[in-house]
N, C-alpha and C positions, 0 to 999 in steps of 0.2 A: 736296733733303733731306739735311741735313747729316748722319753718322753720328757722332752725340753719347752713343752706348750711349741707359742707358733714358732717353727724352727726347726732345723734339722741340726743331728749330730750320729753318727751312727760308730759303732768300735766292732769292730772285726779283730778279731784273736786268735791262734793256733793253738793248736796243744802241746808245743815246744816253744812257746813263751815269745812267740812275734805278735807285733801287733800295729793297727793301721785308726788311726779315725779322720773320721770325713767330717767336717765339719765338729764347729762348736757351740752353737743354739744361739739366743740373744744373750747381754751381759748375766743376766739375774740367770743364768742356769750351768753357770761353770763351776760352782757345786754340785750339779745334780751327775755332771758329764765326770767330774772328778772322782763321784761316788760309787757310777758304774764303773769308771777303769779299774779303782779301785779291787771292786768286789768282783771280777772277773781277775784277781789275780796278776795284772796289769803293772809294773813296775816304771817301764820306757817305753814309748812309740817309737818304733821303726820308721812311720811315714806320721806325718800329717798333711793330710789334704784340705787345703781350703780350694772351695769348690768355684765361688764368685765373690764380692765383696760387701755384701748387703749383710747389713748388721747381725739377723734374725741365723746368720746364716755363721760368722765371723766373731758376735761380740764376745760370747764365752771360750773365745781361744787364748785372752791373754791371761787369765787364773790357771790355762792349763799349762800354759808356757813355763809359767810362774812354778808349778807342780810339781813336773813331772818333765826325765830329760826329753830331747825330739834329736831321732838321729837325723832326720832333714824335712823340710819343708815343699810340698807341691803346689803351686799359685797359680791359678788363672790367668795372671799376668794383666789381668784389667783393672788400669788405675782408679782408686774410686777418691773422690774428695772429702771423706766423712774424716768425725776426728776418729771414729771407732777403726779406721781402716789405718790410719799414720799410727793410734799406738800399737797394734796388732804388729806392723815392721817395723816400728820400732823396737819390741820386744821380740822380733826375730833376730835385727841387727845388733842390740844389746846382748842376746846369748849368742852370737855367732853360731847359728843353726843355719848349715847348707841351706840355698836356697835351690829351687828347677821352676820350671814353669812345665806346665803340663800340655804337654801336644799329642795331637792325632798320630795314633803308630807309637806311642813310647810303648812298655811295658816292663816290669821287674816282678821276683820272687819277693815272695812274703811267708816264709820258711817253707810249706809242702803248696802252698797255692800261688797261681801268677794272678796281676792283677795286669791290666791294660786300660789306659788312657783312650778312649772313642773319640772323645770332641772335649777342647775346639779344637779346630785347624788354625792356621797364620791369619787368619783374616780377621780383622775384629769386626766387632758386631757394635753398633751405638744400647744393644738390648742387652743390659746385663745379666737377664735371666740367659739367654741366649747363647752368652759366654760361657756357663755353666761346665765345669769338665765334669765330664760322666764316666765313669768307671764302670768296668766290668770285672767281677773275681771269679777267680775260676778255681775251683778243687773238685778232683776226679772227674763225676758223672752230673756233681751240681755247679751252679753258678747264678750267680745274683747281679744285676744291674742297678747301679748307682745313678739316676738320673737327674741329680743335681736339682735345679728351677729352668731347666729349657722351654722351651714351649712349643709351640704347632712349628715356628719357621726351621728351629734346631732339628724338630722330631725329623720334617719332611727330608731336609738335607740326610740324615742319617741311615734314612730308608731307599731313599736313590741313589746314594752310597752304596748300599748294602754293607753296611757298617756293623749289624744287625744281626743278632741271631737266637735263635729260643734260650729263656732265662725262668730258671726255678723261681726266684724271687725279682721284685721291680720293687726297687722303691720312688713311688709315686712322685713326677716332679711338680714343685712347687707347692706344696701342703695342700695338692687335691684341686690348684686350681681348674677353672673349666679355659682358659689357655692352652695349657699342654692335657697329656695323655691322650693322643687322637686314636681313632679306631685304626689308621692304617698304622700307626705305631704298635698299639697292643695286639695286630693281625702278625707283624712278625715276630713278636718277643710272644706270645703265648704263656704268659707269666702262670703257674700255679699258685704264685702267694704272693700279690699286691698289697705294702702295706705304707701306709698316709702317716705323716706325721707334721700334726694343727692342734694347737692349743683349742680348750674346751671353749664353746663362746665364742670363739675369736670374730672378731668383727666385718671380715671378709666375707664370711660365709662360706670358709673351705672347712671338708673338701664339697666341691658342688656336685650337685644332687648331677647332672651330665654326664660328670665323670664317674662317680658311685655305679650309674649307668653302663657305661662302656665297659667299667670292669666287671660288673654282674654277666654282661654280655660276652665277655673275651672269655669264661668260667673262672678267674681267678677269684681265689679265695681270700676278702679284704681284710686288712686288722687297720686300726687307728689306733696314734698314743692318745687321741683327747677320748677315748672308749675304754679300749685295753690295756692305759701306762705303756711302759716301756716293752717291746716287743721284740725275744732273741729266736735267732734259730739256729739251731745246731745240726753238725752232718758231718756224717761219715765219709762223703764223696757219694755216695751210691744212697741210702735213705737221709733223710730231713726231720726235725723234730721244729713245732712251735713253740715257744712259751709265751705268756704274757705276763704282767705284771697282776693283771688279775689273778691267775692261777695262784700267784704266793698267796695273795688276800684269802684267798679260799683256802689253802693249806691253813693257814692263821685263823680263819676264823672257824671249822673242823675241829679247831684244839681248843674253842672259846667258846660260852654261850650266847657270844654277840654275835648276830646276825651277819653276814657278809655284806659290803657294798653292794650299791647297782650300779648297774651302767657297764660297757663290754661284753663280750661274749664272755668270757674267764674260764675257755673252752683250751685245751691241749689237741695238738690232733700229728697225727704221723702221714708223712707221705710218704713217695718212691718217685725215681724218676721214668722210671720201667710203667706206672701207673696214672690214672685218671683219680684214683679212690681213695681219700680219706679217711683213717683210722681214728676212733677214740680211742686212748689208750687199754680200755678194757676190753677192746675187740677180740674176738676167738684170735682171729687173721693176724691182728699185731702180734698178739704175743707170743706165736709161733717165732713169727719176723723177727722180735726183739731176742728171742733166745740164743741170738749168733750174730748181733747187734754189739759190738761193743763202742759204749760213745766216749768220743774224745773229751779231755779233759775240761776243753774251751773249744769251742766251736762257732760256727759262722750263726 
């Protein structure tokens, strides 16, 4: 999860050189989304996914376009009138990048992990959060849910669906608003690692203090990029590792006699899916674990 202030962008990567991102933040941060692909060794996107057409969500995809190649293009398919939305296809129909639209029931490989398309379905919705296609990836033992900006009316469809099913990580829709994340939502995804992605400030006031709630309540364990910067997590299929952007800070400032930042936790922590318990990396218990741990090169 990139920390693009308010907005999403998240890059998913293998360790045989695939790679997928969801989203691309607002205009002013397709630098920062550039910098991550970048530095996770990132050459081509396999997929891009634009999730809805709201700018916060869309504007920093045509610096990527611009970048870096795209073997195809996944779209909501909900028309939106901004100008930030015509040059976006514009700049798809300019590089001749496949287009799809994303429906309930697709799914394809993303070199050792599948990913699946949840929602939408054919019907549209006048709610463009609503419209939101949510992803689910899968490798081995873990798997992470994409939840785009849906909200209560998407959630509940999904869950009466049983569309649903326990997910290692959730990424929080809609930058934490108090809309989405209901409790019967977080009752069947049982997420272990919920993490928010809202600009510092931001004027909303995501993510709201409701939903901070519901997730302390569901026991998933929250990260924010207006906290922790940008937040990866890596896996083997079977354990899970955190980072944040804090952690480097703290590497960096260990090697400095400047103080470290405040603000996030700038904590590491190791799971399992086998597990309820939380490792610090200096744990007796991890580093038994880690000793036959071997992590992939790039990781979820």
């Amino acid at each position: 999860m990139i920390d693009v202030g308010q907005g999403d962008s998240i890059l998913i990567s293998t360790s045989d050189g695939h790679a997928m991102l969801v989203d691309g933040g607002p205009a002013d941060a397709s630098g920062r989304v550039l910098e991550a692909i970048r530095k996770a060794g990132v050459e081509r996107l396999d997929v891009l996914v634009s999730t809805h057409p709201h700018a916060d969500h869309i504007g920093g995809l045509g610096g990527v376009l611009d970048a870096i190649p795209v073997g195809r293009v996944i779209d909501s398919g909900k028309v939106h009138t901004s100008k930030t939305y015509e040059s976006y296809l514009e700049k798809i129909l300019e590089k001749d990048i496949p287009f799809a639209l994303g429906r309930t029931g697709s799914s394809f490989a993303l070199g050792p992990a599948m990913v699946k398309i949840l929602w939408p379905d054919e019907k549209l919705s006048d709610n463009l959060n609503d419209y939101s296609i949510v992803v689910r990836v899968i490798y081995g033992k873990f798997s992470a849910l994409l939840a785009g900006d849906i909200e209560a009316g998407a959630e509940q469809t999904l869950v009466r669906g049983k569309m649903l099913s326990p997910a290692v990580v959730l990424k929080v829709a809609h930058n934490g608003s108090g809309a989405s994340t209901t409790s019967a939502f977080l009752a069947v995804l049982r997420p272990a690692i919920a993490i928010i992605s809202a600009g510092a400030g931001n004027s909303y006031g995501h993510p709201a203090a409701s939903v901070l709630a519901r997730l302390k309540a569901s026991g998933a364990k929250v990260y924010r990029t207006d906290l922790d910067g940008t937040v990866s997590v890596k896996t083997d299929g079977e354990s899970w590792q955190v980072e944040t952007r804090q952690d480097d800070r703290r590497k960096a400032a260990a090697a400095s006699p400047a103080p470290a930042p405040a603000g996030g936790t700038g904590h590491k922590y190791f799971g399992s899916r086998n597990s309820d318990v939380f490792h610090y990396p200096w744990c007796k218990h991890q580093a038994r674990k880690l000793a036959g741990f071997q992590q992939p090169e790039r990781g979820y």
